[in-house]
ZAZADO-206690 format. One record per residue (C-alpha): residue number from 1; residue in one letter; x negated, y negated, z negated. Coordinates in nm, 3 decimals, always signed. Layout:
residues N
<k->NUM r->a px->X py->Y pz->Z>
...
This chain:
residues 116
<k->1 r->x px->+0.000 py->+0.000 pz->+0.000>
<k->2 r->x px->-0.074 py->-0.350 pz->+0.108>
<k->3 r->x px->-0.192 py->-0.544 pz->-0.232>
<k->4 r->x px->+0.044 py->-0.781 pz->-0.385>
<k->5 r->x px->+0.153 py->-1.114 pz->-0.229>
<k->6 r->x px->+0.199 py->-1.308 pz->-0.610>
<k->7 r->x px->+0.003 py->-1.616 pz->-0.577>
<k->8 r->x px->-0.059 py->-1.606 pz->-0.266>
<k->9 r->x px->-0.022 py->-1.833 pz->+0.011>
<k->10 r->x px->+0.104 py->-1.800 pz->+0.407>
<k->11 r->x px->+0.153 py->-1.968 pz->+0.670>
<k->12 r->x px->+0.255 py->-1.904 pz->+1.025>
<k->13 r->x px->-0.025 py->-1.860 pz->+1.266>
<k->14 r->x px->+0.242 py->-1.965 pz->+1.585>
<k->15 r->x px->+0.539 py->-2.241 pz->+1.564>
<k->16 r->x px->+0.863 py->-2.149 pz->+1.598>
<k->17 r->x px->+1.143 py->-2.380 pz->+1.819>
<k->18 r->x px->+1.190 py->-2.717 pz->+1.644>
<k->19 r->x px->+1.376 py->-2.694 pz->+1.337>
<k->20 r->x px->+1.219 py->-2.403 pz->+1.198>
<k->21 r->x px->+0.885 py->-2.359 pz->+1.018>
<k->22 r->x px->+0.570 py->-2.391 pz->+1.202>
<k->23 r->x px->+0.156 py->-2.378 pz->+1.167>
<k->24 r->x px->+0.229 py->-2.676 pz->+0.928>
<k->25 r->x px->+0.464 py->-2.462 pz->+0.708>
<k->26 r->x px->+0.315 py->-2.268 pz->+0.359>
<k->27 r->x px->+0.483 py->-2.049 pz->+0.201>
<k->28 r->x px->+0.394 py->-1.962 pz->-0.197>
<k->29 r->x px->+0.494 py->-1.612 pz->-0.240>
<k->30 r->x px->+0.560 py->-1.468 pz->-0.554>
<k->31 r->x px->+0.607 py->-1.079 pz->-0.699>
<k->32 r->x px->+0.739 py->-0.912 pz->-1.023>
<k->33 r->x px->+0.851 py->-0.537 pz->-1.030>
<k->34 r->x px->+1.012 py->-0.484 pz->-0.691>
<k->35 r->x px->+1.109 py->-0.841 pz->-0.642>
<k->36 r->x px->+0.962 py->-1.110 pz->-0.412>
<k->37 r->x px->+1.040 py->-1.488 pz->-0.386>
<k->38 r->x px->+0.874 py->-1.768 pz->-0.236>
<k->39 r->x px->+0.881 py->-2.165 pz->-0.181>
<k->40 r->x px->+0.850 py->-2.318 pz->+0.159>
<k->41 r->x px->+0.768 py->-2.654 pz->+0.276>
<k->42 r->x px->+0.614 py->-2.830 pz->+0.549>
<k->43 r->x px->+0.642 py->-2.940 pz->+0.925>
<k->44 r->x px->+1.022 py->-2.954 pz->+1.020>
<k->45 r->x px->+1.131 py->-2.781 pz->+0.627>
<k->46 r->x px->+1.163 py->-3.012 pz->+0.367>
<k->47 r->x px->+1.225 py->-2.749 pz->+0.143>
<k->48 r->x px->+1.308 py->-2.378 pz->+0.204>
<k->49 r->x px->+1.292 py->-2.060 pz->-0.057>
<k->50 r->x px->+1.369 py->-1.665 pz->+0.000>
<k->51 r->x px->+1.420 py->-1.389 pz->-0.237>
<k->52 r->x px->+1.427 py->-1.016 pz->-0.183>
<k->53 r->x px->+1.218 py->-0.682 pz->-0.278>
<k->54 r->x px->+0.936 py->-0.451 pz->-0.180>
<k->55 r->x px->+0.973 py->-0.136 pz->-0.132>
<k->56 r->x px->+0.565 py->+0.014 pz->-0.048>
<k->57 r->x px->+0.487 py->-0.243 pz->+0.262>
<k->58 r->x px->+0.829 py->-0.339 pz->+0.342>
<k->59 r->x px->+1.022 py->-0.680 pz->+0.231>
<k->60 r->x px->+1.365 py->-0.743 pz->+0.271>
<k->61 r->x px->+1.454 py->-1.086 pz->+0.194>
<k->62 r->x px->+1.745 py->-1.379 pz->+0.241>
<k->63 r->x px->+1.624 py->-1.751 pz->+0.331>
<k->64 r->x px->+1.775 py->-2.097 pz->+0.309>
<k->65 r->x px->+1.602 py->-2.412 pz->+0.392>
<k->66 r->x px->+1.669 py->-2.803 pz->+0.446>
<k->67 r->x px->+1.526 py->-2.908 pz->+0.750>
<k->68 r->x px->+1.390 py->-3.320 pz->+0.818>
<k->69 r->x px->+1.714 py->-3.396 pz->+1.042>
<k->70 r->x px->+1.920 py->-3.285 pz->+0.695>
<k->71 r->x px->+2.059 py->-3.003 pz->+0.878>
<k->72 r->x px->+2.054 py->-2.627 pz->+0.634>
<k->73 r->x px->+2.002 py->-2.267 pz->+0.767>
<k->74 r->x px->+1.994 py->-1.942 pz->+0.620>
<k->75 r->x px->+1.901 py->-1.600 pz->+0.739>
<k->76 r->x px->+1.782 py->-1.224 pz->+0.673>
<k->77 r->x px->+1.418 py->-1.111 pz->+0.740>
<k->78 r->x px->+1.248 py->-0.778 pz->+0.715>
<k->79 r->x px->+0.853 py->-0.804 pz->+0.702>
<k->80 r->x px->+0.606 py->-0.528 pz->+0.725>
<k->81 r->x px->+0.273 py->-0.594 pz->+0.434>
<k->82 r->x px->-0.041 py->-0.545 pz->+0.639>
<k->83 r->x px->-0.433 py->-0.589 pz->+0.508>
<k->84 r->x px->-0.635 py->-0.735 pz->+0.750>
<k->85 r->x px->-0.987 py->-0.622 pz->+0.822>
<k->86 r->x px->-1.103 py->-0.930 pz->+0.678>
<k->87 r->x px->-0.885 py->-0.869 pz->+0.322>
<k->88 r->x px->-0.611 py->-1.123 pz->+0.355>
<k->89 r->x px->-0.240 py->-1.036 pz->+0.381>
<k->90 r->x px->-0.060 py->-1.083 pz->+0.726>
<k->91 r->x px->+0.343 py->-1.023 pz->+0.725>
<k->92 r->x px->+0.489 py->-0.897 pz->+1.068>
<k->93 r->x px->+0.829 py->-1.021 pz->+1.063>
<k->94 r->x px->+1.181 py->-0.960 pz->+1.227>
<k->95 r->x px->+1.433 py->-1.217 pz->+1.172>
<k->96 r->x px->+1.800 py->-1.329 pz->+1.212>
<k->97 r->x px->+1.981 py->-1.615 pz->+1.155>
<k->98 r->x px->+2.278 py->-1.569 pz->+0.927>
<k->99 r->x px->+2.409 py->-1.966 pz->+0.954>
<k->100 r->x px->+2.415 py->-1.966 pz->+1.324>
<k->101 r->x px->+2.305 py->-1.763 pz->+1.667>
<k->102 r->x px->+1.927 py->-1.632 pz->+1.696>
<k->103 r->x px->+1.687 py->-1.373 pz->+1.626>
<k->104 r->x px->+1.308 py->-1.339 pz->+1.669>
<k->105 r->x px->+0.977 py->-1.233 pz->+1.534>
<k->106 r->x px->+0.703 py->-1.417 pz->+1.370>
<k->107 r->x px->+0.386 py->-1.326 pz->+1.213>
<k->108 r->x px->+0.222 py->-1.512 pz->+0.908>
<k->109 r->x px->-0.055 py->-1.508 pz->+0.758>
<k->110 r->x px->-0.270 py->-1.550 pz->+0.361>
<k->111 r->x px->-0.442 py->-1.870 pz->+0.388>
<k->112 r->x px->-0.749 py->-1.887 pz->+0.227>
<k->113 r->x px->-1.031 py->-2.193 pz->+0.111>
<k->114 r->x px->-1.228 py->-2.089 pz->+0.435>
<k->115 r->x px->-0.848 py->-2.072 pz->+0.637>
<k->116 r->x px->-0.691 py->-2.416 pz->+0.759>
């Protein structure tokens, strides 16, 4: 199993359409027992958070944010832990919007002091 994501921070490694989070995005993940959460902020998110569980390498989480234009979204996302060669955490995502049409995939990764 992946190690744990508490403490650390991700952040998307392509943007997304406008509206949603992007390179500029970070994401502070937390992780207790089974249970994952996180705070989001950056680029077109003013503020966004999820909450979910792990089960070995997989998350299953629900997400809200408030976007610049003052517009809200929510959605579902299953992720898939991976270690990279390097040691840092990259999540391989597959989301939907549950606040409007769309679907997609995304991949983020652990930021580190050497990382922008």
């Amino acid at each position: 199993m992946a190690p744990s994501l508490d403490g650390l921070v991700l952040a998307p490694v392509a943007d997304q359409s406008a509206g949603q989070v992007g390179t500029r995005t970070r994401f502070a993940y937390h992780e207790r027992g089974g249970a994952i959460w996180a705070e989001y902020r950056g680029g077109d998110i003013v503020r966004g958070h999820l909450v979910g569980t792990r089960a070995g390498d997989r998350l299953d989480f629900r997400y809200v944010q408030l976007r610049t234009d003052g517009g809200t979204a929510c959605g579902h996302c299953v992720s898939t832990v991976v270690e990279l060669p390097d040691g840092r955490v990259r999540l391989e995502e597959t989301w939907e919007w549950e606040s409007g049409p769309g679907s997609g995939t995304s991949v983020v990764e652990q930021v580190t002091a050497h990382a922008p």
